[in-house]
C-alpha positions as CSV (number, residue, x, y, z in Angstrom):
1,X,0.0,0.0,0.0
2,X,3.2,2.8,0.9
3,X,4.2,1.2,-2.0
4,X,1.6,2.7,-4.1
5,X,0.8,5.7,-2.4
6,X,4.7,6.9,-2.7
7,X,4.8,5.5,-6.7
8,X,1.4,7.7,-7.4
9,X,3.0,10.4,-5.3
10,X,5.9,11.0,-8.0
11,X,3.7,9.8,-10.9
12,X,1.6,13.0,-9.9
13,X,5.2,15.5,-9.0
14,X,6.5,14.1,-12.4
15,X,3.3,15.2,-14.7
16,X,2.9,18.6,-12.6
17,X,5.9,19.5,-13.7
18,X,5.0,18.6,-17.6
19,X,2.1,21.0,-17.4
20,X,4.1,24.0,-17.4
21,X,6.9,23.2,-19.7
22,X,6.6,22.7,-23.8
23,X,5.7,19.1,-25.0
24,X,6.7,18.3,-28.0
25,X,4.1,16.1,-29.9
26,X,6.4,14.2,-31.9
27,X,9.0,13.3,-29.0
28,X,6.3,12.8,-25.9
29,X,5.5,9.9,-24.7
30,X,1.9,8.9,-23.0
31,X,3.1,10.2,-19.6
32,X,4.1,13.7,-21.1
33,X,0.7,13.9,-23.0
34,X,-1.2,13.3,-20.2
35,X,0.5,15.7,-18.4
36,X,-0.5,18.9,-20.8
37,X,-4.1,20.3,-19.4
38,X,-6.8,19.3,-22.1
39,X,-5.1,16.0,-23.1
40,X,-6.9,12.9,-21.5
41,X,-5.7,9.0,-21.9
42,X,-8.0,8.8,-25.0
43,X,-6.6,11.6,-26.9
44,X,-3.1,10.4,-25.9
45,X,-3.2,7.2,-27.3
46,X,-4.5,8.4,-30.2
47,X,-2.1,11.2,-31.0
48,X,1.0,8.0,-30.3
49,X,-1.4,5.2,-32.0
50,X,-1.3,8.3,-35.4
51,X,2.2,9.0,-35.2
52,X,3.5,5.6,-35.4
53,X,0.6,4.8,-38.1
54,X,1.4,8.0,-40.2
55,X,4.8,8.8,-38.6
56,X,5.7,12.5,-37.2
57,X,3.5,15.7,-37.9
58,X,4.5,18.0,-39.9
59,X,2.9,21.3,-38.5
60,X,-0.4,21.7,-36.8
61,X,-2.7,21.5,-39.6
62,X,-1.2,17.8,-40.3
63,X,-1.8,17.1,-36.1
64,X,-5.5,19.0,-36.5
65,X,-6.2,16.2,-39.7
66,X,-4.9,13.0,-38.4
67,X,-6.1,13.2,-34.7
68,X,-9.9,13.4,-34.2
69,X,-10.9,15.6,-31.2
70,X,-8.0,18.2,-32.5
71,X,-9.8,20.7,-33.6
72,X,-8.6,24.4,-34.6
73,X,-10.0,25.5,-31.5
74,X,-8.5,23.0,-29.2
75,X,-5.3,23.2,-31.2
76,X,-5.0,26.9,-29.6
77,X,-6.0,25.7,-25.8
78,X,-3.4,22.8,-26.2
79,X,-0.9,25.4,-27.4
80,X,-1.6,27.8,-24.9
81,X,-1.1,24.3,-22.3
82,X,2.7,23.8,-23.4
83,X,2.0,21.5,-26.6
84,X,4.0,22.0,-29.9
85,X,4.9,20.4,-32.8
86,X,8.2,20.3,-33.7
87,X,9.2,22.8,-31.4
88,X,6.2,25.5,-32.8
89,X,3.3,26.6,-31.3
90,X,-0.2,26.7,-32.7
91,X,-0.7,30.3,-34.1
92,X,-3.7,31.8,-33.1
93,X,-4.0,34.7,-35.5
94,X,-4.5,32.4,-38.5
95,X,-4.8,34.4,-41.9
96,X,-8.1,35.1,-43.2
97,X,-9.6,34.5,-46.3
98,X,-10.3,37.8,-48.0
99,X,-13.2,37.8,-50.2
100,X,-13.0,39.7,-53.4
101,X,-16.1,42.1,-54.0
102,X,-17.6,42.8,-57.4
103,X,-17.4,46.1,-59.1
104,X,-20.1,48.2,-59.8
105,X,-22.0,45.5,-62.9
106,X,-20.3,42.7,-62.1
107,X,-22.4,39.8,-60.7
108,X,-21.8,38.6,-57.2
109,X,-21.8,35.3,-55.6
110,X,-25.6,35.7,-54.8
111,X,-26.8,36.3,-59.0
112,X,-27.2,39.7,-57.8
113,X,-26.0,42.7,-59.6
114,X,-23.8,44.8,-57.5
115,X,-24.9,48.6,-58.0
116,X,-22.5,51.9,-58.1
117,X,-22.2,53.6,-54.9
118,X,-23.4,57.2,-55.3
């Protein structure tokens, strides 16, 4: 029983200390994933059971593909928790798609004519 109490004791000291430093995704093992806040045993073994499948991410799109539950969203809170891939955090600011708008007689997306501003 001491036995266990004192081996769950460090199990506990040992993750701690993972929540506050950078995890790498491809060079983590179960323990270190578990030990970032918003990464459970599931999602653990199924970022390690992906990158021996598919081998290492690339970037976090590739992570955000292969692992359900990794969404863009999540992504960010998992970056903001000490989680990178190789060695980058997510970047939250990601680049919006401009949309072009039509001149004054050209058609938009919706059949409608756009009109000049007076």
């Amino acid at each position: 029983m001491l036995k266990k109490l004192l081996l769950s004791i460090a199990v506990f000291a040992a993750t701690a200390g993972f929540a506050f430093a950078q995890v790498d995704v491809n060079k983590a093992d179960q323990a270190a994933l578990d030990g970032v806040k918003g990464i459970g045993p599931k999602m653990s073994k199924a970022i390690l059971d992906e990158r021996q499948k598919g081998g290492n991410f690339k970037d976090w799109p590739d992570l955000e593909g292969r692992v359900k539950g990794v969404g863009e969203k999540n992504a960010i809170r998992l970056s903001d928790a000490g989680l990178t891939v190789n060695g980058q955090p997510r970047n939250a600011a990601a680049p919006a798609k401009e949309e072009k708008k039509a001149m004054p007689g050209e058609s938009r997306k919706d059949g409608k004519k756009e009109e000049a501003r007076k």
